[in-house]
C-alpha positions as CSV (number, residue, x, y, z in Angstrom):
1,X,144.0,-40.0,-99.2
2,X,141.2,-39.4,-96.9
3,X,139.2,-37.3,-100.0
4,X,139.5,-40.1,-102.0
5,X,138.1,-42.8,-99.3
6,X,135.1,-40.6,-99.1
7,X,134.6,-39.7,-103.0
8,X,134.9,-43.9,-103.4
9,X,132.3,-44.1,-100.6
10,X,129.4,-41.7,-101.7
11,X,130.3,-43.0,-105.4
12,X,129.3,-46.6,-104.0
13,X,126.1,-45.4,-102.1
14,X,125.2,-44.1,-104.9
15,X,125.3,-47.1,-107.1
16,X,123.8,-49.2,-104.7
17,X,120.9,-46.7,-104.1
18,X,120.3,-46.6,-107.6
19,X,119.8,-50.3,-107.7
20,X,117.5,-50.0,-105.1
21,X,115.4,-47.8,-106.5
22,X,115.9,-49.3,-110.0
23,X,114.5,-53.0,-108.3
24,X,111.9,-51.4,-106.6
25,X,110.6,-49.2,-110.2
26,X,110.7,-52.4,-112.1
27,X,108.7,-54.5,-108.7
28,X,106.1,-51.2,-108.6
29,X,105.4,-50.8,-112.9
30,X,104.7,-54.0,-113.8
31,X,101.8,-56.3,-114.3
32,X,104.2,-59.7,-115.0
33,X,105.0,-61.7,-112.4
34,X,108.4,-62.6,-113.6
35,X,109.1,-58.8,-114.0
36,X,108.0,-58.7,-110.4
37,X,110.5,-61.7,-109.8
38,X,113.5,-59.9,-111.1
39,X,112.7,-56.6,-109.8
40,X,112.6,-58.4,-106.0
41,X,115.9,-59.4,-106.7
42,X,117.4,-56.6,-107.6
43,X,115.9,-54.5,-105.5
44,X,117.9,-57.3,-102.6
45,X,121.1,-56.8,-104.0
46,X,120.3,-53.4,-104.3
47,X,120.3,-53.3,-100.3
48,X,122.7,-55.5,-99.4
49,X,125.6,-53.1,-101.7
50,X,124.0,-50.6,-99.0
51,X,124.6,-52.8,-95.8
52,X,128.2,-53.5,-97.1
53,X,128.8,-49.9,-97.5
54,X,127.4,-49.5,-94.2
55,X,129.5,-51.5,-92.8
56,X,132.5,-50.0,-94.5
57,X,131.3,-46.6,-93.0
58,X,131.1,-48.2,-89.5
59,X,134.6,-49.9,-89.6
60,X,132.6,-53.4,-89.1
61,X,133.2,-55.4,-92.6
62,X,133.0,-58.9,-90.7
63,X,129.2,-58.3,-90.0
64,X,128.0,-56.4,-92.3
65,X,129.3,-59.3,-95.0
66,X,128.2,-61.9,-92.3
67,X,124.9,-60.4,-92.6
68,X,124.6,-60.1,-96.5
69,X,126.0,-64.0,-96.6
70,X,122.8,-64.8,-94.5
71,X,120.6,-62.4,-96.7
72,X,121.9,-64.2,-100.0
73,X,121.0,-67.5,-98.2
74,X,117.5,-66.6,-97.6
75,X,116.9,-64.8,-100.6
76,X,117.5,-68.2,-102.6
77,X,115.1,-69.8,-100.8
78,X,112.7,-67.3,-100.8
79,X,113.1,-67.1,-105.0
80,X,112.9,-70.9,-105.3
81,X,109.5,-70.8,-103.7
82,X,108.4,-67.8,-105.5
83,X,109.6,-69.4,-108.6
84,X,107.6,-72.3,-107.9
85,X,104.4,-70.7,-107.3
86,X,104.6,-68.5,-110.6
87,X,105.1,-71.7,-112.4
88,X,102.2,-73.1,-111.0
89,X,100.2,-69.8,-111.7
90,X,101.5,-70.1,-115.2
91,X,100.6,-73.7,-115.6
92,X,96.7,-72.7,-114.7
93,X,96.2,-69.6,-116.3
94,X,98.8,-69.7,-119.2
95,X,99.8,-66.1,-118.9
96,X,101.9,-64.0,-116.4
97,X,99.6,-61.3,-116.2
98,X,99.1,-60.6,-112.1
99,X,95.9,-59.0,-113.0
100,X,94.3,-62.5,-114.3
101,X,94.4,-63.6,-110.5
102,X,91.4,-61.6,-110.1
103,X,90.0,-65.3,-110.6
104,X,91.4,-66.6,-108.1
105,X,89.4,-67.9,-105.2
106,X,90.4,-69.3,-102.0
């Protein structure tokens, strides 16, 4: 039984590691800022799959999923503002292209 707890557990560090790493590829390689938005994300849920299996490890479930509720919570926010400022980008240069802020000034 014990073998099987930890095959489960490396299996599901594994996962979330590779949606880490799979967020932060797709955040690194492109030039679109929605691409960018997406890759944020996933690369957050990425991290919190790792803080619950963390938390797993440790034998402390209650905070570690206290801590990704409060993640989750500010992540929203944080992607509702984003969101909001790629749509104004969008609305004054008509592209997504992250290199056409070269423009900007401020």
């Amino acid at each position: 039984m014990v073998a099987d707890a930890t095959t489960l557990f490396w299996l599901f560090f594994a996962f979330a590691a590779l949606v880490a790493i799979s967020g932060l590829y797709c955040f690194l390689v492109t030039f679109n800022l929605l691409r960018m938005l997406i890759g944020i994300e996933v690369l957050i849920k990425g991290v919190t799959l790792l803080v619950i299996v963390a938390g797993y490890l440790s034998g402390q479930m209650a905070l570690a999923q206290s801590i990704v509720i409060t993640v989750i919570v500010i992540e929203v926010v944080v992607m509702v503002v984003a969101a909001g400022i790629i749509l104004g980008f969008f609305n004054l240069y008509d592209s997504l292209n992250v290199k056409n802020a070269r423009n900007l000034k401020g």
